[in-house]
N, C-alpha and C positions, 0 to 999 in steps of 0.2 A: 770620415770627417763630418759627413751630415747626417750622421746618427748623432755623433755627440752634442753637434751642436743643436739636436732635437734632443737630447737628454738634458741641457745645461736650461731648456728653454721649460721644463718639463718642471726641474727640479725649482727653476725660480719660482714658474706660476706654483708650486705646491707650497713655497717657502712663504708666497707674499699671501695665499688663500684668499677670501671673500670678507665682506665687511665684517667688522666685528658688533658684539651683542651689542647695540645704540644705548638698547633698556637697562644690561647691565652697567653700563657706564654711566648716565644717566642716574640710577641709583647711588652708585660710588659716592657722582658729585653733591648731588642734596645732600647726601650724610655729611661729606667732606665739608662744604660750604656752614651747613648746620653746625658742627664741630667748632669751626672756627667762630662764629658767630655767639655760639654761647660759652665761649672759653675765653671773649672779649670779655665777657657779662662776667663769667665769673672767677675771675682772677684780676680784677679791676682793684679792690679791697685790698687783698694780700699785694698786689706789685708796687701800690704806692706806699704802703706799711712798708716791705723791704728792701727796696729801688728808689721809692719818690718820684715812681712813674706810673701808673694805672695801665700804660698797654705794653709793661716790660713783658710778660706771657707772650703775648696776643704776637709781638713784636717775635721773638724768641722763634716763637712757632711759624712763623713767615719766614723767616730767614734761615732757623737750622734743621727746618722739616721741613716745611710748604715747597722752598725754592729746589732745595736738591732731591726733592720728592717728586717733583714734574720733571725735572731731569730723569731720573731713573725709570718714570712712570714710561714716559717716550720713548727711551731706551727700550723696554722689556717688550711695551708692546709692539715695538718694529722687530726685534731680534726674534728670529724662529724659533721657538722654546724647544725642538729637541735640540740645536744647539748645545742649550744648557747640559743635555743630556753627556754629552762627553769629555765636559769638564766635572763632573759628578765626584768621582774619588780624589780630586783635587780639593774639592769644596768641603769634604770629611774633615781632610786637615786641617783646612781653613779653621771649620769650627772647632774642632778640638784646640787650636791654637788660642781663638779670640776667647776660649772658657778659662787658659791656663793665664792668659796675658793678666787676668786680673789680677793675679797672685805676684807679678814680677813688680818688686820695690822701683819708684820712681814712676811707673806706668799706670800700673793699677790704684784707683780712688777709692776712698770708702767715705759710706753715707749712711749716717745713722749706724746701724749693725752689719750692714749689709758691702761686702765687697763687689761691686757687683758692677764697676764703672771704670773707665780707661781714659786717662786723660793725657793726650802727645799732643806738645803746643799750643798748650794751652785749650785746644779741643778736647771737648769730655763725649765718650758716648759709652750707651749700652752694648756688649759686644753680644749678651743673651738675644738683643733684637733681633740681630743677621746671624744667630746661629737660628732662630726657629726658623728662616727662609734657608741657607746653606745646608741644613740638617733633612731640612725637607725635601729636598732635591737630591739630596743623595740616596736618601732614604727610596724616595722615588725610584729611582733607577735598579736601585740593588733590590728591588721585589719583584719589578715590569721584569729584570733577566732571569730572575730564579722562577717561574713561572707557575700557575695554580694549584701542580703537582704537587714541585718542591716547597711551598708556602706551606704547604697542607702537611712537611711531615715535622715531627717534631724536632729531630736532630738537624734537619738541612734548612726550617725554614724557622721556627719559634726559638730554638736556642739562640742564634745567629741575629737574631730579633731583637731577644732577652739583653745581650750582650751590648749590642748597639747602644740600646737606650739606658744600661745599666752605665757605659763610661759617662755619658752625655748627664745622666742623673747624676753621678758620683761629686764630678765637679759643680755641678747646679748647686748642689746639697751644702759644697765647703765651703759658697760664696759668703752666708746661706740666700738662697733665691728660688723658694719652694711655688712664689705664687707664678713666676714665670715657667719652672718647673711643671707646674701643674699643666699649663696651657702644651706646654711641649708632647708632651707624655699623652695628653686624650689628643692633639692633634696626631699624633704617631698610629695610634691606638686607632682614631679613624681612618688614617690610611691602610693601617696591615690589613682592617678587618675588609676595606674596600678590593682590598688586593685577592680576596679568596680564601682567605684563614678561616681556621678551624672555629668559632662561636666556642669552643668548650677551650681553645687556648687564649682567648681574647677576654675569654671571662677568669680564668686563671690570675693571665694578667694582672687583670683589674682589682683582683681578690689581692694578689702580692703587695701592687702597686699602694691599695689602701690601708693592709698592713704596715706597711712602712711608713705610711705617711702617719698614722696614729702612734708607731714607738718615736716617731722624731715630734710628734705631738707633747706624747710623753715626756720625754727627758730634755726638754724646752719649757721653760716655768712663763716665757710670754707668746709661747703657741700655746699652752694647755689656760692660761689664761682668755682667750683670744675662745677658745674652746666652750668654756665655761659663760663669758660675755655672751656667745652664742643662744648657749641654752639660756640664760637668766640674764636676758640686756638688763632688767631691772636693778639688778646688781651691783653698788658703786657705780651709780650716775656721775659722778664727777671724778672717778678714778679713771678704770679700763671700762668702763661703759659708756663714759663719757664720748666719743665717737660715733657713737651705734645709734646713741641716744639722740643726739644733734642732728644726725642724717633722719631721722624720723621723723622728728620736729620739726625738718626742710620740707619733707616729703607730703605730710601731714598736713600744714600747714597752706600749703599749694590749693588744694580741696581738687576742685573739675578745672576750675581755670586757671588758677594760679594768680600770682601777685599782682604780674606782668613786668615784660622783661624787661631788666636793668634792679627791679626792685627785692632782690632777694636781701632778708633780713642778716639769714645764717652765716652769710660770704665774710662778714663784718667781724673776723674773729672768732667766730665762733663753732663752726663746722671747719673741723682740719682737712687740709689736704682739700680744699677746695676747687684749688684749676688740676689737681689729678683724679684720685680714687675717686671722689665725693663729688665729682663735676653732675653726676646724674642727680643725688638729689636736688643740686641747686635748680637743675633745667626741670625739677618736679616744681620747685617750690615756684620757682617764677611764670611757669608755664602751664601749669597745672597735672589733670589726668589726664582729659585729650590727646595733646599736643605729647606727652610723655609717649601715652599708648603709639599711638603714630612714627614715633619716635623706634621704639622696638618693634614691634612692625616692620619699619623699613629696613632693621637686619636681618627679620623674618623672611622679607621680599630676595634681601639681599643673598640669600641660604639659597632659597629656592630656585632663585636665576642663575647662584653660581652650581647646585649640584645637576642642573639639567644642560651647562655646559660643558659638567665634567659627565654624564651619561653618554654627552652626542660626540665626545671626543673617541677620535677613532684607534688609537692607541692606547696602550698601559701607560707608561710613561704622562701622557697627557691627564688622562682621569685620574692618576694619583695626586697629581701633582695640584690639580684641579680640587680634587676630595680635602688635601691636605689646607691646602689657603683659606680657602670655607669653613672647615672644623677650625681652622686657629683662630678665626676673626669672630665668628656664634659661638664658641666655647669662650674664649675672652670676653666677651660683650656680656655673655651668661652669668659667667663669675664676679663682673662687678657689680649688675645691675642687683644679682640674686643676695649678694654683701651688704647691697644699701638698701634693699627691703627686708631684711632679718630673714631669706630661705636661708641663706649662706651664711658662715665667720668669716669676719674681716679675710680679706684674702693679699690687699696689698696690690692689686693687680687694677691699670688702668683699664679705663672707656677705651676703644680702638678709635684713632681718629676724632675724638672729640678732646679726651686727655691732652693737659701740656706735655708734652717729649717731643725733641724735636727727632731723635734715632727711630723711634717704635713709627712715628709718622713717615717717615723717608724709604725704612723698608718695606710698611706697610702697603706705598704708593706703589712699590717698587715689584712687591706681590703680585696686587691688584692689575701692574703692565703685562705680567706673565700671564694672569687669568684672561687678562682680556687676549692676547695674543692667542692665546688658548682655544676663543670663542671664535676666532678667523678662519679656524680650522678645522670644525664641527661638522658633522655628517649634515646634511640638510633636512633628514626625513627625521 
């Protein structure tokens, strides 16, 4: 009896661990705080144009991310995150489920081209958003138990891999939702290689993965467009370049210091997709290069803080899962920011936490509870 009740005592203090990362969290919040702050600014334009309100966004994002994002956030990081660990092949389903739901009549939304949305009572969300957290966590688990060996051989650790992320891509692909797709597949991609894979299957991969992405380039006349705006923005400025073009002229325009904020020209109709994709050139244009640099930077900060508390974590389980949150949020941040300075083609893919969504924000919170959970129970040395 008094061993057990020294094992119950044992497992709580291991369960509740030591403070979590301040710095990490701290970081979160500027961003978070930031985010909202310039997605006031710029989605002001567009929400009195289609609402007759200026803080319909701003409003949006408080109430269908902010609110049940601090929910979830408290949630994750009280709950012992190997917890999560043995609800794992439950959460497989899950996501395979919330990828198929889009396709069921009366359920599933469509927006613009894209089926890619679920709307029950009148609530609409992305169901891609909680599959890259659900996906991840499984994912997680099923490498932590097959272990360095089996990662390492081809039949029991890269096929089995292959396959994984081949259903999870198949459905992606019928939404079509390649830009989400994208973010899934190199967050994946950063975990397996995290886990002990082979460099020569990782790079395979990556060879296959961008094969495919250029025949669906291909035989897509406004992705190979999208392609082409890439190489030669110049090209029909007021056509398919018309986008690439205006987010330059935001950016551009900005110089070191920018407008100053509230004063952004572009937000006025004329840079699309304003409180989404395009939210970073507005915060170029109003804020300048400083304030911008600073800006990427602090997801720079935020990389570094989160891969050094998936290194101190002491488990597999933990540092995947850990590796995996970090590659989704700097590969995401990547893809838009490198979209609206012309490294990148349009990609369609929001700012983390700055973009209006109120689903991408709630899960993203909801990440971010797990990471910090994560940092509670980090080796100390």
């Amino acid at each position: 009896m008094r061993l057990k009740k020294i094992s119950k005592r044992t497992t709580a203090k291991q369960e509740e661990g030591h403070k979590p990362d301040i710095i990490l969290i701290a970081s979160f919040a500027i961003l978070l705080l930031f985010g909202l702050i310039m997605l006031t600014s710029a989605s002001s334009s567009i929400g009195y144009e289609k609402f007759g309100d200026s803080y319909y966004f701003i409003k949006h994002q408080l109430i269908s991310g902010l609110l049940p994002g601090i929910i979830l956030f408290f949630i994750f990081s009280k709950i012992y995150y190997k917890h999560l660990q043995k609800i794992a092949n439950i959460l497989l389903f899950v996501s395979i489920l919330l990828l198929i739901s889009v396709f069921i009549p009366g359920i599933g939304a469509e927006y613009g081209t894209a089926k890619s949305w679920v709307s029950v009572f009148g609530l609409s969300f992305q169901p891609a958003e909680f599959v890259k957290l659900t996906f991840l966590l499984y994912l997680a688990n099923w490498l932590s138990k097959r272990g360095e060996t089996g990662i390492r051989d081809f039949y029991f650790g890269l096929m089995p891999f292959f396959f994984l992320i081949g259903v999870v891509s198949l459905l992606m692909v019928l939404q079509p939702d390649l830009g989400t797709l994208a973010i899934i597949i190199f967050m994946c991609m950063a975990v397996f290689f995290a886990s002990g894979a082979r460099l020569k299957h990782v790079m395979g991969l990556i060879a296959f993965g961008t094969t495919g992405i250029l025949l669906l380039i291909k035989v897509s006349p406004y992705r190979a467009a999208r392609l082409t705006t890439f190489l030669h923005p110049e090209l029909d400025p007021l056509g398919i370049g018309y986008h690439i073009n205006q987010a330059f002229l935001a950016i551009g325009s900005g110089k070191f210091w920018g407008r100053g904020f509230g004063y952004s020209r572009q937000k006025f109709q004329y840079l699309p997709e304003v409180s989404g994709d395009s939210i970073f050139a507005v915060i170029a244009e109003e804020l300048g290069f400083f304030i911008s640099a600073l800006f990427v930077f602090l997801f720079v900060f935020l990389m570094i803080r989160g891969f050094k508390v998936a290194q101190r974590t002491p488990d597999k389980f933990g540092q995947l899962v850990a590796t995996g949150i970090i590659a989704w949020f700097i590969f995401q941040a990547f893809f838009n920011i490198s979209s609206m300075v012309g490294l990148m083609p349009m990609t369609g893919v929001p700012l983390p936490f700055v973009s209006a969504g109120g689903t991408a924000l709630a899960v993203g919170m909801a990440a971010m509870g797990i990471l910090v959970n994560i940092s509670k129970h980090t080796k100390n040395s």
